[in-house]
Phi, psi and omega in degrees: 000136186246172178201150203296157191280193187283355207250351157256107149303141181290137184315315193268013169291140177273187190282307184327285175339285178302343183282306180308311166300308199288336165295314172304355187283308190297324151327293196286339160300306209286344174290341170281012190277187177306197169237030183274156187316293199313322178290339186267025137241005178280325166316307202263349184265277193327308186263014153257001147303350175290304202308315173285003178258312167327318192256001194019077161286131190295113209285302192321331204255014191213348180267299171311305169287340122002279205273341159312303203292342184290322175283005164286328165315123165326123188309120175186203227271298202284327178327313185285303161308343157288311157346286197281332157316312209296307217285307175296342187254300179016258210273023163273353198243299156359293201290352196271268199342312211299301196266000179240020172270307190308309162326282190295346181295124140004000000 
């Protein structure tokens, strides 16, 4: 069985929708890492980006520590898949910081 990758969203899916999976994808990565430092903070970046998307909090500054932290990790499986998550809810989050940034300038 094969399944569409992450970056097609089903048509009646909303943005919300896709953010709440792709975010939950990463929930479920980082819940398989170690108990080793680096997994408990990439573990601990995944849920305050939940929290700042929840409270619709500016995302960008936890999406950066999100991904340094993600190249602290030992190279394997989940490591790539927190990568390709990170890399799909990105610019779904990116462009809101981006333009309410772009806002407040002079």
């Amino acid at each position: 069985m094969t399944t569409a990758p992450i970056s097609y969203p089903c048509p009646q899916e909303t943005n919300a929708e896709v953010l709440g999976r792709l975010l939950s994808e990463l929930q479920r990565y980082a819940g398989w890492l170690a108990k080793d430092h680096a997994s408990v903070a990439v573990r601990a970046d995944v849920r305050a980006l939940g929290e700042a998307m929840d409270t619709g909090s500016e995302t960008a500054p936890w999406l950066l520590v999100l991904d340094k932290d993600i190249e602290r990790l030992p190279s394997g499986g989940i490591r790539k898949m927190l990568r390709k998550a990170l890399v799909e809810i990105r610019p779904r989050l990116e462009p809101i910081g981006i333009e309410e940034s772009e806002g407040d300038r002079p």
